[in-house]
N, CA, C and O atoms as a Tinker XYZ file with bonds, in Angstrom:
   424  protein
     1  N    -18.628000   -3.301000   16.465000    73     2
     2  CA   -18.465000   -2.511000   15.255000    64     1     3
     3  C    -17.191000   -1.672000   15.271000    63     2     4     5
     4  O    -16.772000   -0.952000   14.365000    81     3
     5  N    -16.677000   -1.891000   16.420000    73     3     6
     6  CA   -15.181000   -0.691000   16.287000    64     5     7
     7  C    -14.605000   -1.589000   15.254000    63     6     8     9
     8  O    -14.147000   -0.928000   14.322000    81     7
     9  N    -14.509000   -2.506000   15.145000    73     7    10
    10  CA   -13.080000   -3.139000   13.911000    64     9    11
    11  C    -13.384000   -3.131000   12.981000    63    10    12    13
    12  O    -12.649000   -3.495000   12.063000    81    11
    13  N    -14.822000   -2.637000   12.775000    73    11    14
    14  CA   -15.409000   -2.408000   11.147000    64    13    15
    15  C    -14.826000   -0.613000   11.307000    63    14    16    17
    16  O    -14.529000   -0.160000   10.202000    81    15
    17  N    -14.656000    0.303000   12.364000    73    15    18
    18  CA   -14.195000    1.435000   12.551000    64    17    19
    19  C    -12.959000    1.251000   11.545000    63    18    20    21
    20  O    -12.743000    1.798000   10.463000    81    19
    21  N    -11.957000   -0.038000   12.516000    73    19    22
    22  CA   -10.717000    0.273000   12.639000    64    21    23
    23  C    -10.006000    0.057000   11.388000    63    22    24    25
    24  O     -8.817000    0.335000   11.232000    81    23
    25  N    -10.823000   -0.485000   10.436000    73    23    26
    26  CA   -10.525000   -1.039000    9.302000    64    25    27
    27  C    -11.089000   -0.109000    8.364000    63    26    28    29
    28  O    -10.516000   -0.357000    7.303000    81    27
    29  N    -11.776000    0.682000    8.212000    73    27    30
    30  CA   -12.145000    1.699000    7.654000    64    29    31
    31  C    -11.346000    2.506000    7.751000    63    30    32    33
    32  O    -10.937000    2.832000    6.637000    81    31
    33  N    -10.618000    3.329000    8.993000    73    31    34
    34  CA    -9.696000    3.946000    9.318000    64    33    35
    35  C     -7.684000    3.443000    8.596000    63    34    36    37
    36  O     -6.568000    3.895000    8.338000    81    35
    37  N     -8.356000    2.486000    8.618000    73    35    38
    38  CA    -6.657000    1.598000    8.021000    64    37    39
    39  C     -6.686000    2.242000    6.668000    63    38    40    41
    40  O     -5.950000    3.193000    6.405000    81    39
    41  N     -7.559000    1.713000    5.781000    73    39    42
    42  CA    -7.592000    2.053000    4.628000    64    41    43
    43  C     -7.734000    3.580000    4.482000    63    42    44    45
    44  O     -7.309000    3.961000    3.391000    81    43
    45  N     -8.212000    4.567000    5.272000    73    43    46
    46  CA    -8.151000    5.876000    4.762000    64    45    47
    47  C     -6.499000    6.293000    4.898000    63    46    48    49
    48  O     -5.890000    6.793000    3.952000    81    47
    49  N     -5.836000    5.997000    6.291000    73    47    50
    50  CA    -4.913000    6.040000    6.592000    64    49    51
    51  C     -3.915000    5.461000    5.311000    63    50    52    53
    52  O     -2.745000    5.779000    5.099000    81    51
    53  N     -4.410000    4.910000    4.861000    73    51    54
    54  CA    -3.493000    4.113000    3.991000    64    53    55
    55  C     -3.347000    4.926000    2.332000    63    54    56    57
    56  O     -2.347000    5.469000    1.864000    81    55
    57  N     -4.220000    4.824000    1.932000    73    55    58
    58  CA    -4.590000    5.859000    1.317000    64    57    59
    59  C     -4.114000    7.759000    1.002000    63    58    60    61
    60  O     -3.871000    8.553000    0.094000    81    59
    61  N     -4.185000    7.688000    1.970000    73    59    62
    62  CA    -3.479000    9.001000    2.365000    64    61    63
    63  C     -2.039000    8.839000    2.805000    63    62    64    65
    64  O     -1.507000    9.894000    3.152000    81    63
    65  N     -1.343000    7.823000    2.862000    73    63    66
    66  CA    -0.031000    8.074000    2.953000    64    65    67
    67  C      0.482000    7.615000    1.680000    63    66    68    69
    68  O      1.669000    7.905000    1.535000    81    67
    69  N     -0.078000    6.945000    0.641000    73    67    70
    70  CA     0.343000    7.101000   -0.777000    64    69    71
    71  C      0.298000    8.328000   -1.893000    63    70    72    73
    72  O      0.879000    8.421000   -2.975000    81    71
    73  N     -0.640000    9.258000   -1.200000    73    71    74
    74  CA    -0.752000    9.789000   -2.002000    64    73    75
    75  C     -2.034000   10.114000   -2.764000    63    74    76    77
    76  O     -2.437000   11.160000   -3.273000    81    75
    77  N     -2.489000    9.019000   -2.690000    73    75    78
    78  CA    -4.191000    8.452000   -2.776000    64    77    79
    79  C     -5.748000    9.221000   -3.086000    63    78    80    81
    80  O     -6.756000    8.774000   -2.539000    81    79
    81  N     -5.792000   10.021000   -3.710000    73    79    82
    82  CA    -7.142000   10.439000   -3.536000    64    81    83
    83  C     -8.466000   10.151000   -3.685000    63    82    84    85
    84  O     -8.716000    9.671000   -4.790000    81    83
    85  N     -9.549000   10.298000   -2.842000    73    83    86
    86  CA   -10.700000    9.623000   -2.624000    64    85    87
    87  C    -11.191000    9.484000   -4.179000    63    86    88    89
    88  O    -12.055000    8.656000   -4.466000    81    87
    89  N    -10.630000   10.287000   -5.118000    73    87    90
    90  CA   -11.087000   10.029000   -6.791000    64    89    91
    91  C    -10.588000    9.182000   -7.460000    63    90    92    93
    92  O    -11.261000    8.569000   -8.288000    81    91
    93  N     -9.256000    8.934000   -7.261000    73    91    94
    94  CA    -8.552000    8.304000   -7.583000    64    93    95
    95  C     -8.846000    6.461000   -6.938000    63    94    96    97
    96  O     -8.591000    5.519000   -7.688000    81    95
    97  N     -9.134000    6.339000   -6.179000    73    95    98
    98  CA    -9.605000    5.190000   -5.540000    64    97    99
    99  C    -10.776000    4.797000   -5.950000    63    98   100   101
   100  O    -10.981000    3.585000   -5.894000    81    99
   101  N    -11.866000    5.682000   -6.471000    73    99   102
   102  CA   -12.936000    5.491000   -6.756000    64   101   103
   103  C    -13.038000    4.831000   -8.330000    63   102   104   105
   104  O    -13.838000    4.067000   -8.869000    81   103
   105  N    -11.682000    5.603000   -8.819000    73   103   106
   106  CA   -11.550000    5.118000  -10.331000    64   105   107
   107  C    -11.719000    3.393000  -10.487000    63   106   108   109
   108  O    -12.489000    2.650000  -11.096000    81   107
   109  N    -10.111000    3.149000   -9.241000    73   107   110
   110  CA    -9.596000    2.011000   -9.361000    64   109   111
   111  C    -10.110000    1.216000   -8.706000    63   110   112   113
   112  O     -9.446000    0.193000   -8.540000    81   111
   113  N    -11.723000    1.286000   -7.917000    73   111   114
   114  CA   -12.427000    0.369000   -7.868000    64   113   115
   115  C    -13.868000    0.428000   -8.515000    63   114   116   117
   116  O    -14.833000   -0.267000   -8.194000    81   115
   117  N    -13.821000    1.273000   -9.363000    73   115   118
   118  CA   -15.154000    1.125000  -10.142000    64   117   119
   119  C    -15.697000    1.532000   -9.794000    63   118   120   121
   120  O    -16.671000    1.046000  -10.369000    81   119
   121  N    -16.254000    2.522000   -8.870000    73   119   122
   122  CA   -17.693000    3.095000   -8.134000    64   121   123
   123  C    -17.677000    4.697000   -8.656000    63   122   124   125
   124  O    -16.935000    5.157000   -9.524000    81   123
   125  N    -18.688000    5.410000   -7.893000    73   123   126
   126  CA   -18.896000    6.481000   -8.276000    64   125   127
   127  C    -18.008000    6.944000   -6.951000    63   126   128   129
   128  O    -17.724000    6.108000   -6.094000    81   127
   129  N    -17.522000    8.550000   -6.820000    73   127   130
   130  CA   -16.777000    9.436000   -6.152000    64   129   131
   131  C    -17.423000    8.960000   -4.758000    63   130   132   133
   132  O    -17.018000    8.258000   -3.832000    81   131
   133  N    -18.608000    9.661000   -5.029000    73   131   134
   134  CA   -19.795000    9.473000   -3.812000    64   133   135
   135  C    -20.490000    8.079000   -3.359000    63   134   136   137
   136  O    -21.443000    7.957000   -2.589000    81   135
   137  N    -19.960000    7.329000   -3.854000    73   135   138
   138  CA   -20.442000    5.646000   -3.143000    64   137   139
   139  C    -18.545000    5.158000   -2.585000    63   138   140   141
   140  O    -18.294000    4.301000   -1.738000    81   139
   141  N    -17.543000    5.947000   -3.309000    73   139   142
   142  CA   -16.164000    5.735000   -2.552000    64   141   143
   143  C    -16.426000    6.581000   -0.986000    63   142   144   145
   144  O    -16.395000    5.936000    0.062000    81   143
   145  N    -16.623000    7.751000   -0.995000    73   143   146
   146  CA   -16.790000    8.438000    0.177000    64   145   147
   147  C    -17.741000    7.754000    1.191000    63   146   148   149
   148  O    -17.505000    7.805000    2.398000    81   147
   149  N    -18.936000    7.042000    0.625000    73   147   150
   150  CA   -19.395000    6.104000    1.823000    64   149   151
   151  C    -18.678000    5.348000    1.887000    63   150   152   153
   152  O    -17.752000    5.900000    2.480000    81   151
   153  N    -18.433000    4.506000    1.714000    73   151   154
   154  CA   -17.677000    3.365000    2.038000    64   153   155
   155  C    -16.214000    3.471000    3.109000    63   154   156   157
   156  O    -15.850000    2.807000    4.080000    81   155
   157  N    -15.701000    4.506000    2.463000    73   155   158
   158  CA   -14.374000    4.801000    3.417000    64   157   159
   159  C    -15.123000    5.561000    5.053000    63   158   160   161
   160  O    -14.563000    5.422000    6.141000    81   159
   161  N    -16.524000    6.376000    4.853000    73   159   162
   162  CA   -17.061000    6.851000    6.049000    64   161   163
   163  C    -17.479000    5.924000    6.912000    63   162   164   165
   164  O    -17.246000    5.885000    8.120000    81   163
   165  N    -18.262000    4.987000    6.103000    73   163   166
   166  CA   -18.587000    3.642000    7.173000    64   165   167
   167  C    -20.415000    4.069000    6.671000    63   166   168   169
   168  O    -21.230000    3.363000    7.264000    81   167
   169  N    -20.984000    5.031000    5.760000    73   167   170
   170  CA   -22.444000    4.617000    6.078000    64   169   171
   171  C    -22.876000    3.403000    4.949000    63   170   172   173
   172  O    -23.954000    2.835000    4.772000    81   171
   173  N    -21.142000    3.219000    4.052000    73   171   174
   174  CA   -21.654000    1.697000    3.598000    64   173   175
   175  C    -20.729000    0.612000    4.068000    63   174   176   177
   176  O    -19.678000    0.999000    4.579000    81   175
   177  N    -20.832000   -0.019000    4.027000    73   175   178
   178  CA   -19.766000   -1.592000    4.096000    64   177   179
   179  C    -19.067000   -1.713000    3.138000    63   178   180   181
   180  O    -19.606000   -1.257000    2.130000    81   179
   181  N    -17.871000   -2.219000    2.940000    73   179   182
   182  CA   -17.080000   -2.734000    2.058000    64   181   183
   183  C    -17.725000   -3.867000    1.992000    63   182   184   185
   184  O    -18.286000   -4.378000    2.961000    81   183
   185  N    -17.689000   -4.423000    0.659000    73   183   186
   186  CA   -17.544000   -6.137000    0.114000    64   185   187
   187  C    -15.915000   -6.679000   -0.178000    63   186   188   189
   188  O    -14.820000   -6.310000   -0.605000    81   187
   189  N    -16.680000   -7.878000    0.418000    73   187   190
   190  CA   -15.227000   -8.708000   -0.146000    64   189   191
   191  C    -14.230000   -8.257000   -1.658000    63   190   192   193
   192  O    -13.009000   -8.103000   -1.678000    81   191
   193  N    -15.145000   -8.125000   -2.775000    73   191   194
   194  CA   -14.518000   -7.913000   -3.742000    64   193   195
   195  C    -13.690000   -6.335000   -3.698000    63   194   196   197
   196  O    -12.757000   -5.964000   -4.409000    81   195
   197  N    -14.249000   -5.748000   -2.835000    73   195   198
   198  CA   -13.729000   -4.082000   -3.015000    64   197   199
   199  C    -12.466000   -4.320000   -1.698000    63   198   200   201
   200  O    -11.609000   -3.492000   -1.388000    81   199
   201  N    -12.614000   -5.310000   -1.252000    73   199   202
   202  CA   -11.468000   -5.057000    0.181000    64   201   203
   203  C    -10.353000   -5.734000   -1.101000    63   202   204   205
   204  O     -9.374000   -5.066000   -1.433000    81   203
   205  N    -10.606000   -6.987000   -1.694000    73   203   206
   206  CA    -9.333000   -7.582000   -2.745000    64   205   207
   207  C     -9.068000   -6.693000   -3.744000    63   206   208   209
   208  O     -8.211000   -6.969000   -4.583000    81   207
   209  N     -9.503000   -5.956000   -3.772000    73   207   210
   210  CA    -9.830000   -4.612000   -5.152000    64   209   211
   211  C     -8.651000   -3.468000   -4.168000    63   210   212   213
   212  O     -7.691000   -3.095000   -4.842000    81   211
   213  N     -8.677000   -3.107000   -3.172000    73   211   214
   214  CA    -8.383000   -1.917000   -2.287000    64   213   215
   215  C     -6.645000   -2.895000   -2.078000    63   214   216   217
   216  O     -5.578000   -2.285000   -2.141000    81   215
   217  N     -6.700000   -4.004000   -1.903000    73   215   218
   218  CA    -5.601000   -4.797000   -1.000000    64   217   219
   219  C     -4.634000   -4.384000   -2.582000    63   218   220   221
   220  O     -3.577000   -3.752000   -2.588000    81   219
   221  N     -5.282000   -4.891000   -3.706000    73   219   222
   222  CA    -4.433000   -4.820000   -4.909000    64   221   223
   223  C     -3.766000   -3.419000   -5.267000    63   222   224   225
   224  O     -2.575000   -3.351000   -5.570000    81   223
   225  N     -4.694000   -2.177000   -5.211000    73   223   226
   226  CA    -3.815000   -0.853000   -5.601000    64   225   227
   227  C     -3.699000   -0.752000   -4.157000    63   226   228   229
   228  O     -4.759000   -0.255000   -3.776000    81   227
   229  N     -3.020000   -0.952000   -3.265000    73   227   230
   230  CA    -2.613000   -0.616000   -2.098000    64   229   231
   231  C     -0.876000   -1.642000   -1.855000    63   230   232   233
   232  O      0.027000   -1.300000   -1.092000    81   231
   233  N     -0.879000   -3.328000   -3.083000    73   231   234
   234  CA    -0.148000   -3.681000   -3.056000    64   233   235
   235  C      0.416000   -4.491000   -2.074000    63   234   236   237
   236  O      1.606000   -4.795000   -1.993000    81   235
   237  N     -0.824000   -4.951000   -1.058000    73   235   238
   238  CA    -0.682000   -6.033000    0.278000    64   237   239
   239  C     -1.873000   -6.868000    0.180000    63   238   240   241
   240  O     -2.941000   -6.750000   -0.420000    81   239
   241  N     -1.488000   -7.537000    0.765000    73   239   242
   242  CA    -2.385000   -8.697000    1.402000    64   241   243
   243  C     -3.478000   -8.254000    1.817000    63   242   244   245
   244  O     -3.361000   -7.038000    1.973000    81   243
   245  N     -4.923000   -8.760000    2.190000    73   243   246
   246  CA    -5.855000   -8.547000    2.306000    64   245   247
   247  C     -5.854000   -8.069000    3.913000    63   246   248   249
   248  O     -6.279000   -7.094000    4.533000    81   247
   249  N     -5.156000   -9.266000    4.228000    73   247   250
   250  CA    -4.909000   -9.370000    5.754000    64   249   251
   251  C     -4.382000   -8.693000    6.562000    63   250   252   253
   252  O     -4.609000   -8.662000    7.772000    81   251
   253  N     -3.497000   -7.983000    5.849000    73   251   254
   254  CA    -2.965000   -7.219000    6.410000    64   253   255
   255  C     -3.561000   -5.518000    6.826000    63   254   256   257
   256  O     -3.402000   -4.689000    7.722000    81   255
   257  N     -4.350000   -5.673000    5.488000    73   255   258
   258  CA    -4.948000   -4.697000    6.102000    64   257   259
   259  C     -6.688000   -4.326000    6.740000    63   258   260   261
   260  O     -7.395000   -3.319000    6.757000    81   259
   261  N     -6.835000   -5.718000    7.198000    73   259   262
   262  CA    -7.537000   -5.506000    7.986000    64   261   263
   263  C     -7.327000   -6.180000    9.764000    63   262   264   265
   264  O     -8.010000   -6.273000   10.784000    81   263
   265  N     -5.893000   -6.540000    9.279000    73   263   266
   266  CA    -5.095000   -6.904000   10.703000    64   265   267
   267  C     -5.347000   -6.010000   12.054000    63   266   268   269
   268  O     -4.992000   -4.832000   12.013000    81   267
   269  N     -5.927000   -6.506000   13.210000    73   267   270
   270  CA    -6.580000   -5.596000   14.477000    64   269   271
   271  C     -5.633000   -5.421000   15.125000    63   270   272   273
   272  O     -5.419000   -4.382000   15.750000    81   271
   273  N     -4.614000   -6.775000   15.082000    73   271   274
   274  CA    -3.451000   -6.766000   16.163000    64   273   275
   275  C     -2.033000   -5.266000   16.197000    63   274   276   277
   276  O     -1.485000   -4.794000   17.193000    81   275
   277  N     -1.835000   -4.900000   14.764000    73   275   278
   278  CA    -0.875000   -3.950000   14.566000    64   277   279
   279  C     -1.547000   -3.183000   13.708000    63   278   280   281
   280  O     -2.734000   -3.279000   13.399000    81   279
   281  N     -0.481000   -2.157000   13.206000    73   279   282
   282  CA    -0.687000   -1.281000   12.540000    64   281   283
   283  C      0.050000   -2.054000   10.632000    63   282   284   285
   284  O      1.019000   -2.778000   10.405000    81   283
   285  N     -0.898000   -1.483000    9.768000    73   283   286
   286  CA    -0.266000   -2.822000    8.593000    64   285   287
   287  C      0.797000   -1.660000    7.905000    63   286   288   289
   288  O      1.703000   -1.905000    7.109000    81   287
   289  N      0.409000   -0.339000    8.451000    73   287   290
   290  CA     1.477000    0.537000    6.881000    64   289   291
   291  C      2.675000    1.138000    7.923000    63   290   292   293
   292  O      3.138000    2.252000    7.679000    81   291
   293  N      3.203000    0.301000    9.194000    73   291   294
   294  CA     4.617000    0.240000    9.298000    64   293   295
   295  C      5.778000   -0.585000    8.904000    63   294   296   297
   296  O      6.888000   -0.331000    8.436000    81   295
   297  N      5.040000   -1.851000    9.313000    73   295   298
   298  CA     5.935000   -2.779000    8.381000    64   297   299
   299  C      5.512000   -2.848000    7.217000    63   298   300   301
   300  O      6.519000   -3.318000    6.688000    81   299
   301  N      4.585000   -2.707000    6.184000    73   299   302
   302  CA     4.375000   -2.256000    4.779000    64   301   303
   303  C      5.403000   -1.261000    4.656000    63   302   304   305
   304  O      5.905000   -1.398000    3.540000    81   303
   305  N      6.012000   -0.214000    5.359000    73   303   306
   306  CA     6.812000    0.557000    4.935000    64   305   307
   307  C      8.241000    0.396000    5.229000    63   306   308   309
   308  O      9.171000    1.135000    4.908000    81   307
   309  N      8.252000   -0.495000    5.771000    73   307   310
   310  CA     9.848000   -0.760000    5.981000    64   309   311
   311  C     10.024000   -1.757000    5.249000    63   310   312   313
   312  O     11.067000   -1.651000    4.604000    81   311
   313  N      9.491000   -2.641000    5.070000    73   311   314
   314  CA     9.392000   -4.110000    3.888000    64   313   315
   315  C      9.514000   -3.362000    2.475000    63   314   316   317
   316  O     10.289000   -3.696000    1.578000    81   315
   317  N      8.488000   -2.145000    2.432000    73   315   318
   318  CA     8.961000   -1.645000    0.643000    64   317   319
   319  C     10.040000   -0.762000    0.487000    63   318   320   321
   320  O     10.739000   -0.502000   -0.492000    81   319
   321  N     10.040000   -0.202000    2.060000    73   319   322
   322  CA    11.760000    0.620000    2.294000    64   321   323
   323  C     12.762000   -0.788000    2.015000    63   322   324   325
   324  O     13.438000   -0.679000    0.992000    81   323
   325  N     12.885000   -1.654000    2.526000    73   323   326
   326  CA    14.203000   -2.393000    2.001000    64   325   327
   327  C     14.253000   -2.707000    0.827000    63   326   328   329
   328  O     15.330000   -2.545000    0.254000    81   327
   329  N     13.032000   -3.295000    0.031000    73   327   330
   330  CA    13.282000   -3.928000   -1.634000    64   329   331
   331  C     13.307000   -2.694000   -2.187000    63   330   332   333
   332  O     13.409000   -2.782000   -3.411000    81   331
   333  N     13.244000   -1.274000   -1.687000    73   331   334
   334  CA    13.602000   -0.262000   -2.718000    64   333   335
   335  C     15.215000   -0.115000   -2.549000    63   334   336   337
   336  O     16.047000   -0.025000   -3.453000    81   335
   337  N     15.455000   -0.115000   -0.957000    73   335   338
   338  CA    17.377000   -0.114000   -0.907000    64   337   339
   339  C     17.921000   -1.109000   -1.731000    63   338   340   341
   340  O     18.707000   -0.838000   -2.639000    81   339
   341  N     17.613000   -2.042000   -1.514000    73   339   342
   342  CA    18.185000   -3.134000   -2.536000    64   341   343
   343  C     18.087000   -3.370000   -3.985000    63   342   344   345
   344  O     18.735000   -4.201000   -4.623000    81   343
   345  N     17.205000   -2.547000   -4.435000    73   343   346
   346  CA    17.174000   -2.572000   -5.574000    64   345   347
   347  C     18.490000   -1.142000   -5.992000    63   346   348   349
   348  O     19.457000   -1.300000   -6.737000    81   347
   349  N     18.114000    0.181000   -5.247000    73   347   350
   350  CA    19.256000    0.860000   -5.580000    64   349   351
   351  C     20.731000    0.248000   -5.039000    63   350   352   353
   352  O     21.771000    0.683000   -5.535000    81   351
   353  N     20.748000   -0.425000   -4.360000    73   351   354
   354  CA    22.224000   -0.588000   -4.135000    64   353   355
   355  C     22.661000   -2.047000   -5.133000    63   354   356   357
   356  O     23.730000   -2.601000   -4.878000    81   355
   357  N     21.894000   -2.518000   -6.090000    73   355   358
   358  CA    22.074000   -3.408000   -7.021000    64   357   359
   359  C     22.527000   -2.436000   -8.819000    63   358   360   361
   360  O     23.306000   -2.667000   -9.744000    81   359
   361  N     21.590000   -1.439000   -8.527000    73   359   362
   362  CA    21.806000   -0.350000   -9.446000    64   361   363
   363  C     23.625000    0.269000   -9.286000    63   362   364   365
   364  O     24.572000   -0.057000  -10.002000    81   363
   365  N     23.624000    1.020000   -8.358000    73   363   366
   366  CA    24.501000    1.106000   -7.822000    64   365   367
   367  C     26.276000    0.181000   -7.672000    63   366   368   369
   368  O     27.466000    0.449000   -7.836000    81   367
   369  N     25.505000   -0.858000   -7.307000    73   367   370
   370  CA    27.003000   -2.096000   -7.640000    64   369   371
   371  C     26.939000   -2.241000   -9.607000    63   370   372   373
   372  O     27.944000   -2.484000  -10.275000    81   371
   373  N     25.916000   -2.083000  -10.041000    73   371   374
   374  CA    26.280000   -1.823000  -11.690000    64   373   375
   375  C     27.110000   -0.770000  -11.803000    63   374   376   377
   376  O     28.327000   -0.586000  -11.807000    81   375
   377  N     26.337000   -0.265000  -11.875000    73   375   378
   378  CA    27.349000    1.452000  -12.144000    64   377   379
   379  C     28.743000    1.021000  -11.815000    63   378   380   381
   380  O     29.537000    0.908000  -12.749000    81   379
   381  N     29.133000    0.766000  -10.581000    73   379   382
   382  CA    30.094000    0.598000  -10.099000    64   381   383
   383  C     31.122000   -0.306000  -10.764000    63   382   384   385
   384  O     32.183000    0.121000  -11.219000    81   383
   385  N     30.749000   -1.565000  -10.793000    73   383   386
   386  CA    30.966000   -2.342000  -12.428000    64   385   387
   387  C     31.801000   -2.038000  -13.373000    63   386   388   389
   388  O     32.972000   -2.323000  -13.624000    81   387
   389  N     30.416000   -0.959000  -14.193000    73   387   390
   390  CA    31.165000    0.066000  -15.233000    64   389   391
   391  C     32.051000    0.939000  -15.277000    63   390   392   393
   392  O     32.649000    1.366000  -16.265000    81   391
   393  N     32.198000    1.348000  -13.720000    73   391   394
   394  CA    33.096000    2.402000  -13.628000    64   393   395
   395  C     34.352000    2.110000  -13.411000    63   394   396   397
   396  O     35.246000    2.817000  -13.877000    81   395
   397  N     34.555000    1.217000  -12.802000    73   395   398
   398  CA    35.546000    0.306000  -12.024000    64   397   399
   399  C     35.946000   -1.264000  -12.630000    63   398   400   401
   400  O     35.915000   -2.168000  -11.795000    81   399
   401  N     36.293000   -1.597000  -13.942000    73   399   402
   402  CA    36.005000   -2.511000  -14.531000    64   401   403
   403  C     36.662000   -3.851000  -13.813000    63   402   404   405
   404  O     36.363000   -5.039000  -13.690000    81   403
   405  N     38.105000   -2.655000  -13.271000    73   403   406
   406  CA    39.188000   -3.948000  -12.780000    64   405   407
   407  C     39.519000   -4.186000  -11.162000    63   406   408   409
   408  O     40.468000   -4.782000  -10.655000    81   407
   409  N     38.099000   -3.326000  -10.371000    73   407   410
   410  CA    37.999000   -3.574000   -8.818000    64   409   411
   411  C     38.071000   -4.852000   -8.287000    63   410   412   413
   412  O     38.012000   -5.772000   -9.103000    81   411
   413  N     38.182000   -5.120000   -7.145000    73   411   414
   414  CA    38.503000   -6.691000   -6.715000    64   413   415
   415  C     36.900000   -6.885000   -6.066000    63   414   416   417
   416  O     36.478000   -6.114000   -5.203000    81   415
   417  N     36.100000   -8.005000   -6.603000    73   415   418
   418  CA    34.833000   -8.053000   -6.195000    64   417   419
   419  C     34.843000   -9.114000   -4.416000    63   418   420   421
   420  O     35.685000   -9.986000   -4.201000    81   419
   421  N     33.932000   -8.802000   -3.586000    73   419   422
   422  CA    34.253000   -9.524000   -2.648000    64   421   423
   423  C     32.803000  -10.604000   -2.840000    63   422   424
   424  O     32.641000  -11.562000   -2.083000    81   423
């Protein structure tokens, strides 16, 4: 039963580094406040549908976050740290663009 722990623990962890509140989670999977608070405690089980429900506003793979081998919200955070750099430094080469109409592009 620890990886039913450890996976309970992922998702609170996870949760809480978005920003996440146990109400707010409860919204976005349909339950009441107090059937979210079991579930993240462990005196209920998750179902399949609430782990694909949790994977979706969390924005990963299922797998990932119930992955035993690592931790899933480091590389979750460096994977959404780069497509956010790249998206500003695409912003950025616009601007640049505009500002600079007659720069030499490499």
């Amino acid at each position: 039963m620890d990886r039913l722990r450890d996976v309970r623990e992922r998702i609170r962890k996870l949760r809480v580094e978005r920003g996440y509140s146990q109400e707010y989670m409860s919204i976005q999977l349909d339950v009441s406040l107090r059937q979210y608070q079991r579930l993240e405690s462990g005196t209920r089980d998750w179902s399949l549908k609430q782990l694909i429900q949790l994977a979706e506003v969390f924005d990963m793979p299922v797998y990932e976050m119930v992955n035993y081998s690592r931790d899933p919200t480091s590389e979750y955070a460096t994977e959404r740290q780069m497509r956010l750099l790249i998206d500003r430094l695409d912003v950025l080469n616009a601007n640049m663009d505009t500002l600079f109409p007659n720069r030499k592009k490499e």
